[in-house]
Kinemage of the C-alpha trace (Angstrom):
@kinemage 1
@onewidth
@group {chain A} dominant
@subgroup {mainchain}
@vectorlist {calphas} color= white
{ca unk a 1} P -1.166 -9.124 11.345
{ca unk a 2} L 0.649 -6.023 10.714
{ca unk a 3} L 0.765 -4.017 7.572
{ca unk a 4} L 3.226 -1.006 6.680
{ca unk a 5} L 2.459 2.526 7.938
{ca unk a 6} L 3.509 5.802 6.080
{ca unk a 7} L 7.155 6.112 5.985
{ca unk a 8} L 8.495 8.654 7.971
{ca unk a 9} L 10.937 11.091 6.478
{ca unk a 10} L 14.428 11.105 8.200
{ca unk a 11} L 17.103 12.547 6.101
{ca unk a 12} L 20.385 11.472 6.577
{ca unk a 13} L 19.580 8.337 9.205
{ca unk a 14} L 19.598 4.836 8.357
{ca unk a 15} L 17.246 2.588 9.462
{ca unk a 16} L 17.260 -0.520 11.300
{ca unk a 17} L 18.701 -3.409 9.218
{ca unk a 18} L 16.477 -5.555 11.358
{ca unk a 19} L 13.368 -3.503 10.298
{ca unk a 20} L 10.639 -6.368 9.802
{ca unk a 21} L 9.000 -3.572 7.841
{ca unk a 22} L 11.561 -2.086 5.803
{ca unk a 23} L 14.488 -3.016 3.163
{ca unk a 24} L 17.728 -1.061 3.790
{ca unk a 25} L 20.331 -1.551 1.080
{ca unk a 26} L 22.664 -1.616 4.091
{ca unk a 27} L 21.058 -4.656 5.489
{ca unk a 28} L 21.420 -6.591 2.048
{ca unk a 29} L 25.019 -5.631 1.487
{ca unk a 30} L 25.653 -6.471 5.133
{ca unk a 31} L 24.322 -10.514 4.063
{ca unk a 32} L 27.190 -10.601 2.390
{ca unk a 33} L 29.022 -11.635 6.030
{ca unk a 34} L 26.278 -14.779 6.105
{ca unk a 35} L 28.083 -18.229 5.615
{ca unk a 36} L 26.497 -19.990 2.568
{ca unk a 37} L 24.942 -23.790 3.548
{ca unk a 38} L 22.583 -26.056 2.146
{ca unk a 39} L 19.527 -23.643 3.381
{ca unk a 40} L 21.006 -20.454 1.075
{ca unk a 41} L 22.278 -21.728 -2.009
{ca unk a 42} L 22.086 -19.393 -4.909
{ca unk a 43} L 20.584 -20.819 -7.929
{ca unk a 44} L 22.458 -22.845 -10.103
{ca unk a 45} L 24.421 -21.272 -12.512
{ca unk a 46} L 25.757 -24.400 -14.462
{ca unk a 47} L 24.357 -24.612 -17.788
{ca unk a 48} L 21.651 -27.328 -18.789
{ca unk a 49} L 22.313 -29.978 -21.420
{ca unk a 50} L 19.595 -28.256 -24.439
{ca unk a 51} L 19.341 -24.979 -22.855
{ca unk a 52} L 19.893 -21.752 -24.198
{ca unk a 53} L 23.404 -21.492 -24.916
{ca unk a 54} L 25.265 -18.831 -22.416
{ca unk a 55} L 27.651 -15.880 -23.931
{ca unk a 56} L 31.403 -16.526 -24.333
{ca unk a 57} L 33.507 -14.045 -23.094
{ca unk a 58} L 36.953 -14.067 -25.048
{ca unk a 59} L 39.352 -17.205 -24.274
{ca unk a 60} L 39.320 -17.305 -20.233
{ca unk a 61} L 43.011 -17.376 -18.050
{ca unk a 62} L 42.990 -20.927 -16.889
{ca unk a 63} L 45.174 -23.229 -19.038
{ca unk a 64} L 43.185 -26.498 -20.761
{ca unk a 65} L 46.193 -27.598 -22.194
{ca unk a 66} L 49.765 -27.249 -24.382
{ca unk a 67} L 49.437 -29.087 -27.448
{ca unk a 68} L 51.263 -28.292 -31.133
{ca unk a 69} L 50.637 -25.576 -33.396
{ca unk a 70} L 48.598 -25.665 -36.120
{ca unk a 71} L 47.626 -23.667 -39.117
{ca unk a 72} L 44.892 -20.829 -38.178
{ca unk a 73} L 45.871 -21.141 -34.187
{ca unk a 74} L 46.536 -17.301 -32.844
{ca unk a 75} L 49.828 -16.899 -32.691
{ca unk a 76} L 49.363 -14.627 -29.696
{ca unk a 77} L 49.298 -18.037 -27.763
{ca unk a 78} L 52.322 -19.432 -28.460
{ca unk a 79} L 53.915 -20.776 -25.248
{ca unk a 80} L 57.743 -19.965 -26.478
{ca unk a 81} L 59.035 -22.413 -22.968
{ca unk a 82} L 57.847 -25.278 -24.869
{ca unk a 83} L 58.420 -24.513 -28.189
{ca unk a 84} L 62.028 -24.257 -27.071
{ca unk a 85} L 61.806 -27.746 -25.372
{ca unk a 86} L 60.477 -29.364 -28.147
{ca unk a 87} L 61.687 -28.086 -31.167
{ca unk a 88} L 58.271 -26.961 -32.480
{ca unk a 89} L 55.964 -24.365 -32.099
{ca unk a 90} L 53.575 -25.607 -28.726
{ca unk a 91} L 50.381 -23.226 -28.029
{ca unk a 92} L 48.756 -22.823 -25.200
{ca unk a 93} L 44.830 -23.839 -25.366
{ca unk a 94} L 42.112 -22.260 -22.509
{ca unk a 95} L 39.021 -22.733 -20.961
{ca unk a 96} L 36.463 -20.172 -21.898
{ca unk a 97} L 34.939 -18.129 -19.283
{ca unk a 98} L 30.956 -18.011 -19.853
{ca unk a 99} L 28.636 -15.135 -18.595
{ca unk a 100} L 26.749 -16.593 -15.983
{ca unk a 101} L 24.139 -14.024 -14.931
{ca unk a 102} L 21.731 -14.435 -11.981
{ca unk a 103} L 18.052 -11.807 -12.889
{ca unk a 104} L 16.371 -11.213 -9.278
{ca unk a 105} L 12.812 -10.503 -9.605
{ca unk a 106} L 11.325 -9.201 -6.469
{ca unk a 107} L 7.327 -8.638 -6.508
{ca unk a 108} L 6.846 -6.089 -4.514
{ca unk a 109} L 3.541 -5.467 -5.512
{ca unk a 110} L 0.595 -4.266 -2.418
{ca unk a 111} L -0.855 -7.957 -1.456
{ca unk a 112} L 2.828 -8.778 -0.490
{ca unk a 113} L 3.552 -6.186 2.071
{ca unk a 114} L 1.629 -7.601 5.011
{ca unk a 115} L 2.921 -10.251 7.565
{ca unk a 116} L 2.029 -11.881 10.856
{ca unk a 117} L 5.555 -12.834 12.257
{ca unk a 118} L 9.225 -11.838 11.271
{ca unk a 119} L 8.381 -9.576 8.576
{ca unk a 120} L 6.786 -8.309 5.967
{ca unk a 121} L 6.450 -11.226 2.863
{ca unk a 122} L 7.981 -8.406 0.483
{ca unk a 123} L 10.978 -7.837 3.440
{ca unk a 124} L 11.691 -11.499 3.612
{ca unk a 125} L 11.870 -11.877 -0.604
{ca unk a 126} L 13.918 -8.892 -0.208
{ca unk a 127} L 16.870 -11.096 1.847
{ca unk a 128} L 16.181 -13.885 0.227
{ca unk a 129} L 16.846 -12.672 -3.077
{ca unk a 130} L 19.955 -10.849 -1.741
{ca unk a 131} L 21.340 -13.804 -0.114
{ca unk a 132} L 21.188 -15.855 -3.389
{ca unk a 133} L 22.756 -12.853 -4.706
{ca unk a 134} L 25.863 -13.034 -2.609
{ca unk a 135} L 26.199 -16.521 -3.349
{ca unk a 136} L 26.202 -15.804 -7.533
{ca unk a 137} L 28.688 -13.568 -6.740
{ca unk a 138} L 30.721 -16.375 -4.896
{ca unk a 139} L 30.676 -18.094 -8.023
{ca unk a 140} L 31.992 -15.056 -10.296
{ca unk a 141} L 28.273 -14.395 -11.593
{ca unk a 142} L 26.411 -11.464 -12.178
{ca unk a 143} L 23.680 -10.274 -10.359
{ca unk a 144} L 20.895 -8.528 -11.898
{ca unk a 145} L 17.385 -7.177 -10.447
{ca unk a 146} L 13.711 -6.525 -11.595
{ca unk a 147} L 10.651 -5.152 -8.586
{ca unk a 148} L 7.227 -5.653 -9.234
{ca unk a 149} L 5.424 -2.655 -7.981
{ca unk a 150} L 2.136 -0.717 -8.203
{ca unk a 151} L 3.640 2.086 -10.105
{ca unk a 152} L 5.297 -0.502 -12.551
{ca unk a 153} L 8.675 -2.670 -12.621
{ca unk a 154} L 12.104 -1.356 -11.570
{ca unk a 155} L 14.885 -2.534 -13.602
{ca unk a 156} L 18.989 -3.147 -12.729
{ca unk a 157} L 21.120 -5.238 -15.511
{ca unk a 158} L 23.375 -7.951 -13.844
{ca unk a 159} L 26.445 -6.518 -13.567
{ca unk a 160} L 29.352 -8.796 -11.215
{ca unk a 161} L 30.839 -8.259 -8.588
{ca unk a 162} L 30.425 -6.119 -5.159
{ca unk a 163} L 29.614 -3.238 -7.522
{ca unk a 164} L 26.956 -5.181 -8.986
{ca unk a 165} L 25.116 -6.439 -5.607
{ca unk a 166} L 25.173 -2.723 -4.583
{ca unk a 167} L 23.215 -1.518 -7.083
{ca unk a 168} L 20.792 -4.494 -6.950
{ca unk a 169} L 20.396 -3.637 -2.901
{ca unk a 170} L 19.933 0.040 -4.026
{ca unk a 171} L 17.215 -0.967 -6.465
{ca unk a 172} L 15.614 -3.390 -3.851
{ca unk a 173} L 15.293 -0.575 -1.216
{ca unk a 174} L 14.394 2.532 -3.393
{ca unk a 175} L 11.137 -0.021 -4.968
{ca unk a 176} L 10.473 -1.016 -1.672
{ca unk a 177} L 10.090 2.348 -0.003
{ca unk a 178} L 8.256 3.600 -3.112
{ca unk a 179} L 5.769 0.690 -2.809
{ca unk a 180} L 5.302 1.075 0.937
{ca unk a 181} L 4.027 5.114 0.230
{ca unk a 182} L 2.099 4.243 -2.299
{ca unk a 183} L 0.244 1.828 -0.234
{ca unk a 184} L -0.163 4.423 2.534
{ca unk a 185} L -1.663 6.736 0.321
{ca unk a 186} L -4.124 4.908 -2.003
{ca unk a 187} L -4.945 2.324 0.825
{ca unk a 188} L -7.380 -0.262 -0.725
{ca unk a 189} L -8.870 2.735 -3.524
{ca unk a 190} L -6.749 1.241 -6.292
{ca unk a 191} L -6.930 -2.665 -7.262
{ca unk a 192} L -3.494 -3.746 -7.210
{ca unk a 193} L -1.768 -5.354 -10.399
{ca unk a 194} L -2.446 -8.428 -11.137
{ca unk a 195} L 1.094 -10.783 -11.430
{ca unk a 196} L 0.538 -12.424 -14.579
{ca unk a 197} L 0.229 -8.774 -16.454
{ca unk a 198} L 3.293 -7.811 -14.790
{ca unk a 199} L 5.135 -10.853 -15.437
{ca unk a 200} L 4.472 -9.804 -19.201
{ca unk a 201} L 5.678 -6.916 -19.041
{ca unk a 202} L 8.953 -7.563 -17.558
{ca unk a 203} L 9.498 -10.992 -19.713
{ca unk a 204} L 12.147 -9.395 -22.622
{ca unk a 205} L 14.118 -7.506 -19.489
{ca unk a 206} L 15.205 -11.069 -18.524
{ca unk a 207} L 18.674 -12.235 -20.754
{ca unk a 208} L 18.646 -15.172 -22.181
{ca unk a 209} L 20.334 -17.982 -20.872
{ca unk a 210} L 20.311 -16.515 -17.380
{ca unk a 211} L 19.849 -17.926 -14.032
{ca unk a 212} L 15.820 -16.737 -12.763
{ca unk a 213} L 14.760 -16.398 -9.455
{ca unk a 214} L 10.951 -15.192 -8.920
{ca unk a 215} L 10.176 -14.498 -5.360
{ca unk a 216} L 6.484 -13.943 -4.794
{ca unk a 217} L 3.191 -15.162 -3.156
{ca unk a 218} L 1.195 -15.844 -6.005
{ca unk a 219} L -1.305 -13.396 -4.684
{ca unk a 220} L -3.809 -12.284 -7.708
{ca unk a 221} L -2.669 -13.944 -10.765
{ca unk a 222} L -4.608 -12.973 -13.146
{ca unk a 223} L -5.455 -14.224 -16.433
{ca unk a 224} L -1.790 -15.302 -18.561
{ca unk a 225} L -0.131 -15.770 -15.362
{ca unk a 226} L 0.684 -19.146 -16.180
{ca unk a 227} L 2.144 -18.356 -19.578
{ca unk a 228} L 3.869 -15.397 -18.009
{ca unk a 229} L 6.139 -17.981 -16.034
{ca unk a 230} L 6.206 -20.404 -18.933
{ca unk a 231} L 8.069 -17.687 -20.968
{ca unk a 232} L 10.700 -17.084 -18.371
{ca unk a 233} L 11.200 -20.765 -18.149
{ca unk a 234} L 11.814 -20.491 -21.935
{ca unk a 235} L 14.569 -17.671 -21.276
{ca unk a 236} L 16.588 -19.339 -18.631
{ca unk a 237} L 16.750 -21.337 -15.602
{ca unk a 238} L 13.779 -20.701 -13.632
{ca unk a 239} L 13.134 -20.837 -9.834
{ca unk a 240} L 10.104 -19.636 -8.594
{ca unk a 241} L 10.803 -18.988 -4.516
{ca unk a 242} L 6.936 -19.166 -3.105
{ca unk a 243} L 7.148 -16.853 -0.242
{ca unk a 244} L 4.706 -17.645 2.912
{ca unk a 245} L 3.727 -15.824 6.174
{ca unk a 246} L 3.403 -18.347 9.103
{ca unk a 247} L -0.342 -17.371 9.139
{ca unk a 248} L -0.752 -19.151 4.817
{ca unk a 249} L 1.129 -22.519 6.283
{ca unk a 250} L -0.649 -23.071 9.847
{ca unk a 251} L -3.888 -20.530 9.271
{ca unk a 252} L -5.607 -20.574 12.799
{ca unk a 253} L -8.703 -22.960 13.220
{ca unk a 254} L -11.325 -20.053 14.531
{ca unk a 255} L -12.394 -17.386 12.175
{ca unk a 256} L -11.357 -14.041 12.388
{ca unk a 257} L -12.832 -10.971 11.875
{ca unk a 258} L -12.234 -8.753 8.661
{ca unk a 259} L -12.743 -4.923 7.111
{ca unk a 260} L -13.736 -4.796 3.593
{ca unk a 261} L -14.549 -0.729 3.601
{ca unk a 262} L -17.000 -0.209 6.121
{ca unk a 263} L -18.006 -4.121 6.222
{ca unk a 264} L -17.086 -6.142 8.813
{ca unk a 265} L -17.373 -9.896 9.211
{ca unk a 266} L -15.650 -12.675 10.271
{ca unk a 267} L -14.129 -15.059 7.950
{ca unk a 268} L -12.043 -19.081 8.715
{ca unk a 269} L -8.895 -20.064 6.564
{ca unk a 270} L -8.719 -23.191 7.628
{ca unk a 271} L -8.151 -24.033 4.001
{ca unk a 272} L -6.049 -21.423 3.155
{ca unk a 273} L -2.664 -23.985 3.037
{ca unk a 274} L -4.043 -26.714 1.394
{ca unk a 275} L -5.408 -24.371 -1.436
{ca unk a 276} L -1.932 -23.022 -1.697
{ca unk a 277} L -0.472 -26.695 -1.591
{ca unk a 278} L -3.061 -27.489 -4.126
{ca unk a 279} L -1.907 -24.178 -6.639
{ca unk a 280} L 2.237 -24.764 -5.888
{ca unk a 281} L 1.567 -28.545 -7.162
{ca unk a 282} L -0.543 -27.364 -10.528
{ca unk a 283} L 2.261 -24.936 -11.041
{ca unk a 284} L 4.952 -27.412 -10.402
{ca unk a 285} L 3.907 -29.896 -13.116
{ca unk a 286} L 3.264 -26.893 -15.381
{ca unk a 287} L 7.143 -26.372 -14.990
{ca unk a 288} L 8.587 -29.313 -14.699
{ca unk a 289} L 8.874 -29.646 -18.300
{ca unk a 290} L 10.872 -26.217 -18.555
{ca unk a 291} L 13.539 -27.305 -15.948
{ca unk a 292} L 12.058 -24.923 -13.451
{ca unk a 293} L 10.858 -25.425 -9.468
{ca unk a 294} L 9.271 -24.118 -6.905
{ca unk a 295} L 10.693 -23.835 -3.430
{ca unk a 296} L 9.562 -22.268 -0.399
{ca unk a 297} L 10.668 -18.763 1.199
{ca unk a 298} L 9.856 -18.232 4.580
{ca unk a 299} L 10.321 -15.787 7.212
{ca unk a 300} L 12.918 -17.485 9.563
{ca unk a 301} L 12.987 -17.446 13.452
{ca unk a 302} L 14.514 -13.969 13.188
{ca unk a 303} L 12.569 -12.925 10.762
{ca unk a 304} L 16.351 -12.220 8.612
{ca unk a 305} L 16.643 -15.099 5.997
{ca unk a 306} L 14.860 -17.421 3.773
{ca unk a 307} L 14.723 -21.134 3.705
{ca unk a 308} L 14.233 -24.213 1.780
{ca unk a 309} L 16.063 -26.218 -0.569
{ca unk a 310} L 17.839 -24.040 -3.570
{ca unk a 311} L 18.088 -21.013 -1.563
């Protein structure tokens, strides 16, 4: 298992994209190059028969139709080719464009920076979330971000295009390196946040009628967790991408020694999977009646990606 050391101060060098340890906003923009396919799939965007209904924005550009004119129509609209072919006034009729935002939330909080193979869990929600970002984009969304951290959430609106997945990478890799000091300096000293608290917090930062995705472990709960994730449910489409090291889905038969302070012990987790098998599945019927899921996110064989269905 490896854990994240204190950052080293290099003004004025980038670091490795590749970094299992690290985010670089250079390494999300750069996912932008990745093909989309059935394994990165950003959220759906289409809206829900009885969900919350999405913003209009003005009458769109694509034609629905040329039909006659009739009293109260703008008259901005008339189409004066067909007027003249028929002999009457014809207007043109459009589709409406709809906001369709995608909010990011990225918990970045201490238990997730730790990892056994590929990267850190908080690295690999990173790309994840930025490759679901790209593909919003792909569908003229908007991409918005909030990060869970120690120190409290970090906050980006969705804004679309290019423009708006380089502030979300910004915002990804500024929380990230913030959370990876902070863990190098209070160590285990400070009890981290619990998620359901956090979750809280953030809920009203979240637009309404907006695509949710939630990448997290689950790690420390809390007490309202599960009413924290109801209430995004209730605000818009939510996925919640469960993101596991290799070590929570195939935990190794023997036990294993451990530090808590100056005790050491050995402890087994041979149980560790089902118990998270056993949580996903409670959660998953707690959701199901919001429209919301659960899907894995996993470090891939490069340690660069995510995968699963809806991703």
């Amino acid at each position: 298992m490896f854990r994240p050391g204190r950052p080293a101060a290099r003004e004025g060098s980038a670091r490795s994209d590749a970094d299992p340890g690290r985010v670089s906003a250079a390494g999300l923009m750069a996912l932008a190059a990745q093909p989309p396919g059935p394994a990165r799939e950003a959220p759906a965007l289409a809206e829900r028969p009885g969900s919350v209904a999405t913003r209009r924005r003005g009458q769109g550009h694509e034609i629905r139709e040329i039909r006659p004119y009739v009293e109260g129509d703008d008259a901005r609209h008339l189409d004066a080719a067909a007027s003249a072919r028929t002999g009457s006034p014809q207007l043109r009729s459009f589709h409406e464009d709809r906001e369709r935002s995608l909010m990011l939330i990225a918990d970045f909080r201490r238990p997730m920076l730790w990892g056994t193979r590929g990267a850190l869990r908080s690295v690999v929600a990173a790309r994840g979330l930025a490759l679901a970002g790209w593909a919003a984009l792909r569908e003229n969304g908007s991409v918005g971000v909030i990060v869970l951290t120690e120190e409290g959430p970090d906050h980006q609106p969705p804004r679309p295009r290019e423009r708006g997945m380089a502030l979300v990478s910004a915002c990804l890799a500024r929380a990230h390196e913030r959370a990876l000091a902070l863990a190098a300096s209070q160590g285990e000293a400070v009890p981290p946040r619990c998620l359901g608290a956090e979750l809280m917090q953030i809920t009203a930062r979240v637009p309404r009628g907006a695509a949710i995705l939630l990448a997290t472990g689950l790690d420390l709960p809390g007490e309202g967790c599960d009413a924290a994730l109801v209430g995004l449910a209730q605000r818009g489409l939510l996925r919640l991408a469960l993101v596991e090291d290799a070590f929570e889905r195939a935990p190794p038969a023997t036990a294993l020694p451990l530090r808590e302070g100056d005790r050491r012990f050995y402890a087994g987790f041979q149980g560790l999977s089902s118990l998270r098998a056993a949580r996903a599945a409670q959660l998953q019927q707690l959701l199901a009646g919001h429209g919301a899921s659960i899907i894995p996110m996993t470090a891939g064989a490069t340690g660069l990606g995510a995968s699963g269905a809806g991703l």
